[in-house]
N, C-alpha and C positions, 0 to 999 in steps of 0.2 A: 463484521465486515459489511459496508453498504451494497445494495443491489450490484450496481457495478463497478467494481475498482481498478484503479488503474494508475499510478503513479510515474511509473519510469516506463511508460509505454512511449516517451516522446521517441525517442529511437531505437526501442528496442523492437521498432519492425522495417526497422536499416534505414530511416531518415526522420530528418528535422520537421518537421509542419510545424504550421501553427496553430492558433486557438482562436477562441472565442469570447463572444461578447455576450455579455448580459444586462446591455443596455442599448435600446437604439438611439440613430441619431437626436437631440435636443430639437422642438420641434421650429422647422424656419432653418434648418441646419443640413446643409447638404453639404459638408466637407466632415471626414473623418476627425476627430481629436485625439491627437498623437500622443502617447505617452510621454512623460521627460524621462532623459536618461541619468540615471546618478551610479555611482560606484560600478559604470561599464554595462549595466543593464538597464533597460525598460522597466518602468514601474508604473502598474497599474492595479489600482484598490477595490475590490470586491465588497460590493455590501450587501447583505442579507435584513431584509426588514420584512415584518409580517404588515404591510400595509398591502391594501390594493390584493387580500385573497395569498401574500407570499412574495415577495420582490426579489431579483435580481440585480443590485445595480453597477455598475462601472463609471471609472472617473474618465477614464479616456477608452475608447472602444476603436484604437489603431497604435500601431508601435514598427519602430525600423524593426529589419531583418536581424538576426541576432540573438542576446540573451535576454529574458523578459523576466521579469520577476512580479509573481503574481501574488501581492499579501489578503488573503480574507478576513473578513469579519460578520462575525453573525451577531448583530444588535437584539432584533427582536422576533427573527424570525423558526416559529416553532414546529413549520410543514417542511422546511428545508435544512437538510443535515451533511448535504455535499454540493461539489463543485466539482464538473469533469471537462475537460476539454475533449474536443471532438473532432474528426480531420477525417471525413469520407466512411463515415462510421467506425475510425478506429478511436480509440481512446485514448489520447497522447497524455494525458498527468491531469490528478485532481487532490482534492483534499476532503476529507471527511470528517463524519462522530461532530460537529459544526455545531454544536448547542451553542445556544442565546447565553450570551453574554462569559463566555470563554475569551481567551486572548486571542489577538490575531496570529495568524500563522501562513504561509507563503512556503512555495513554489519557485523552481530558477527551469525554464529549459528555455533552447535554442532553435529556435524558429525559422525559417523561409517561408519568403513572400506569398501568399496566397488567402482567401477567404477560408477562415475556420468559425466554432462555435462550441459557446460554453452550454452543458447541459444543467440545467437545476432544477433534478427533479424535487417534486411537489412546490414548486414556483408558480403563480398566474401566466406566467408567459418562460416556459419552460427553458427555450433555446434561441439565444439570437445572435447574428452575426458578430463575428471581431477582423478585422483586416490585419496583414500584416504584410510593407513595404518594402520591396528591394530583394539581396541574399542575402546570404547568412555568409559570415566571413569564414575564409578555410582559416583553421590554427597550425601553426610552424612551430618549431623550435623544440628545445630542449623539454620544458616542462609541459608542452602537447604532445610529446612525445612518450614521455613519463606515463602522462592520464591515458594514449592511446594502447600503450602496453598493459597497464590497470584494467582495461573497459574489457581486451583480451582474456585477463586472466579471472578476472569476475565471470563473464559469459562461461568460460569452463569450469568455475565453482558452481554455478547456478544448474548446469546441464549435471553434473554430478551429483547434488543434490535432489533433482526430478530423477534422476533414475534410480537413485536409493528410495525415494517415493514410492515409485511404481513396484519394489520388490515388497516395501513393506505393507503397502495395501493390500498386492495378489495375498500376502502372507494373511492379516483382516480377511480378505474374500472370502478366503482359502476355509479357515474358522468357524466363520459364519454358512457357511455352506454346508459344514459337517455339521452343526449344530452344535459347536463345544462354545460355550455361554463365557466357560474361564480363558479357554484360550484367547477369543477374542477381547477378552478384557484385559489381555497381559499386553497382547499387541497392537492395542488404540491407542495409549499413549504416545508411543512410538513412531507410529504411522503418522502421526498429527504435528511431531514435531518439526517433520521434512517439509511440511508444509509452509510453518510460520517461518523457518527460514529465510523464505524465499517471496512469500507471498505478495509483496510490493512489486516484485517482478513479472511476475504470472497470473498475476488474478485479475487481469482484464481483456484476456485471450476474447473473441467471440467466433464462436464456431461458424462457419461459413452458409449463405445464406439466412441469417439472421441478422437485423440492426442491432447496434454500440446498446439501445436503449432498451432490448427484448430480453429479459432474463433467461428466456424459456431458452435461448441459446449463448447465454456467459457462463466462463469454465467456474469462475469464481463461484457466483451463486448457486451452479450445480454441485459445488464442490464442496462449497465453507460455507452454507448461509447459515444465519441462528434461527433462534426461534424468533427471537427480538423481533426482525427485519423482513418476515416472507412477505414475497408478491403472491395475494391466493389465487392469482389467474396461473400460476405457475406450478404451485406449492412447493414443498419441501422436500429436499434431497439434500445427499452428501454426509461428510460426517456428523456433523451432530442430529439429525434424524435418527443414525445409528445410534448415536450416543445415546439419545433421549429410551430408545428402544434394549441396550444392555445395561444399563444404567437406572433410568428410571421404571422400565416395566419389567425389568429384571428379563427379558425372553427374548430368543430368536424365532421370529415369526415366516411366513413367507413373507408379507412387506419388506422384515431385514434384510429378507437375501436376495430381493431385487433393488432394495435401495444398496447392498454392498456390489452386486454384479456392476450395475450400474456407474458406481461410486470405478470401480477398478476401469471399468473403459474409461470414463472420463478423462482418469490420471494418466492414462495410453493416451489419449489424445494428446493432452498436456505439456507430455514426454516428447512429444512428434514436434510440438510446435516451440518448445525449448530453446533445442536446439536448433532454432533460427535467430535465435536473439541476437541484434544489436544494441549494441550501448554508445552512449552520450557519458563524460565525464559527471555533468550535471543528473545524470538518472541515477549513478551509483548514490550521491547525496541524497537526493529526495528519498531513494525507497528506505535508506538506512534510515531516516527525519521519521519516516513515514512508520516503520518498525517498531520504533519508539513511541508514537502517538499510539499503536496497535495497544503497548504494553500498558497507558494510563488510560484508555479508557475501555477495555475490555480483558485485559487479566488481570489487573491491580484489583478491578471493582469485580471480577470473579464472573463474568456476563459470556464469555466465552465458552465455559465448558461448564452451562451451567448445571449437569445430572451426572458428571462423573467426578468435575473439581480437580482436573489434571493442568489446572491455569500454570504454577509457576514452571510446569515443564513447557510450557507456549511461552511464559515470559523470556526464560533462557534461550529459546528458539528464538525468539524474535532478537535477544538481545547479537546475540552469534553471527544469524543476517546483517543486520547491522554493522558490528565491528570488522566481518567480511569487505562489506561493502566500503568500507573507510579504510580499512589496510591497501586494497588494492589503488585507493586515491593516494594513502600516505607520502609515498615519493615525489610525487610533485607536490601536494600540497605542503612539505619541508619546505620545499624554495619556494614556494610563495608567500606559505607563514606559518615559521616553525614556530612563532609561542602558540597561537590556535590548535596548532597540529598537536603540539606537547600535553595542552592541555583537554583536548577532546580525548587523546590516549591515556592521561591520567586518571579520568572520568571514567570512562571504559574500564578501567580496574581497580576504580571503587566499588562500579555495579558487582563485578565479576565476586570480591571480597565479600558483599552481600548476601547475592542468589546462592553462594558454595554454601552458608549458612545452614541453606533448606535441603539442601542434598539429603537424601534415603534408600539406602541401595534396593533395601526390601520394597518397595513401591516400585510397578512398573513405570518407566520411566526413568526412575530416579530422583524422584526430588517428592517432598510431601505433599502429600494433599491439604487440597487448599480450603480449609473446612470455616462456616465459619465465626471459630473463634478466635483460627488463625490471620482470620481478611482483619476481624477488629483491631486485633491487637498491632498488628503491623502494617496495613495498607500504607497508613502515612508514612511511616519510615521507607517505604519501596517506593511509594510517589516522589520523593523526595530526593532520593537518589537518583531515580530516570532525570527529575526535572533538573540538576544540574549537571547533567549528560545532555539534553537536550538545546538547553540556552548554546552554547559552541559548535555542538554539532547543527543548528540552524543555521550558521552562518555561510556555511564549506561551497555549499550549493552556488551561490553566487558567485562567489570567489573561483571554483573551478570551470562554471561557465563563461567567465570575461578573463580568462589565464589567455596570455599569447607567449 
């Protein structure tokens, strides 16, 4: 997980904003360059280049009120690994894991008029303006009515999810606290899964009185950071700190048991701010897009849970999020386009034929450990199977944001 994540934050803090730019005006240029609009959305192209210390750039740095669809690409640059949008220091949608020379990948949400901004960090010129013109249109009818019933019933899987969270961390706490080394290693796995769930949805909270850009107060990185990624002005918390501590140094220390105390208010907090969520059609798309990317480049390549190796039970978490997330689209997305539709749900239960593969009751958790000579022998055949889940499920996002 990057410093700060946040992908279907565009309305899940009950409204539309907009985003940002990562390019200023051309110089001699005092009028905005408006995006063009194709297939009912704004499109505007993100490029990442290691020139100039790290570059940001933008093809057009303005777009009407509406749906935007933002495709990045990371050419050549090797300080920067994400793209977040920004709106009063909330964190409305971004994309990450951005390595040099990956495929493009894009973003769809729905915006109102106002000055926003793209953040990139480790970019030479980190944050700069994006405009965005006009409103944003109300949706009517049948199939926005569909999606506003979905956005409904998502928000109450998600708050469902964080309070099964919050029991099975206190349960972790609880463990950790007594000093039972097996317990809490029955109940990490567990506790971790509720998280991947959901995590496109939740992991760009920032606790109050802290900026979008301050680790020291994102739930995410107090939550889920790796080793990969720490900011050492911050350092390391959450669960895999744990991990790294029942796992790799085999013991509960006093550290463990205030990074576990610790680890459990957070998820209280978490819990609290949940259940405020609003959703956008378009935010159920991205975070499921977004669960998906989770799956190929940090449980496929084993980088998530790297001292206990409980990835494919995060895979199937992430995968579950996901299909969550697209079932409550399904109904509308039928009448808009049922071979798309037919086909991302077929996809979906290829994965599903898969991951059952690795099922092991004996393993907490349930699925095996991902050891490796297990990553050898089958990463590709998992990367494989996400990525033709992924081509269909990129598309939904756009399409449910320009639905009337």
């Amino acid at each position: 997980m990057p410093r700060i994540k946040s992908l279907v934050h565009s309305l899940r803090f009950g409204g539309i904003t907009g985003l940002a730019a990562l390019m200023p005006l051309l110089p001699g240029s005092a009028l905005a360059s408006e995006a063009p609009i194709h297939n009912g959305a704004s499109q505007v192209a993100i490029t990442l280049t290691g020139d100039k210390g790290g570059s940001c750039k933008l093809d057009h740095d303005a777009a009407k009120a509406g749906p935007v669809t933002f495709k990045v690409t990371n050419k050549t640059a090797t300080s920067i690994n994400e793209v977040e949008l920004l709106s009063n220091d909330r964190i409305l949608g971004e994309k990450e894991n951005l390595a040099p020379g990956l495929p493009t990948v894009g973003f769809t949400v729905t915006l109102g008029g106002g000055k926003y901004q793209i953040y990139c960090p480790g970019a030479a010129k980190e944050t700069v303006a994006f405009t965005v013109k006009g409103k944003a249109v109300k949706k009517s009818g049948t199939v926005a009515n569909l999606f506003a019933d979905g956005t409904k019933g998502y928000a109450h899987y998600v708050d469902g999810v964080v309070d099964a969270m919050v029991t099975a961390v206190g349960q972790l706490n609880a463990a950790i606290q007594a000093g039972d080394i097996d317990k809490a290693k029955a109940v990490y796995p567990g506790s971790r899964a509720f998280y991947e769930r959901i995590e496109s949805d939740v992991d760009g909270f920032v606790l109050p009185g802290f900026k979008a850009t301050d680790n020291a107060g994102n739930l995410d990185y107090l939550i889920d950071m790796r080793a990969s990624n720490l900011d050492p002005a911050v350092g390391w918390h959450g669960f895999h700190a744990i991990e790294r501590d029942l796992y790799q140094n085999n013991a509960i220390t006093d550290g463990t048991k205030k990074l576990a105390a610790e680890l459990y208010a957070n998820v209280k907090k978490l819990d609290e701010l949940a259940g405020k969520l609003k959703y956008q059609p378009e935010d159920l798309a991205n975070g499921a897009a977004d669960l998906l990317e989770e799956v190929q480049t940090s449980k496929i390549t084993g980088e998530e849970e790297a001292f206990s190796h409980v990835d494919l039970i995060d895979f199937a978490a992430n995968i579950e999020g996901a299909e969550q997330a697209f079932a409550f689209l399904k109904p509308g997305m039928e009448k808009i386009d049922p071979d798309l539709t037919s086909l991302v749900a077929k996809q979906f239960a290829n994965v599903h034929k898969v991951i059952e593969t690795y099922r092991d009751p004996k393993v907490p958790g349930g699925y095996k450990v991902y050891t490796a000579a297990l990553k050898a022998s089958d990463a590709a055949k998992l990367s494989k199977i996400i990525q033709a889940l992924q081509e269909p499920l990129s598309k939904i996002s756009e399409k449910v944001a320009t639905a009337r």
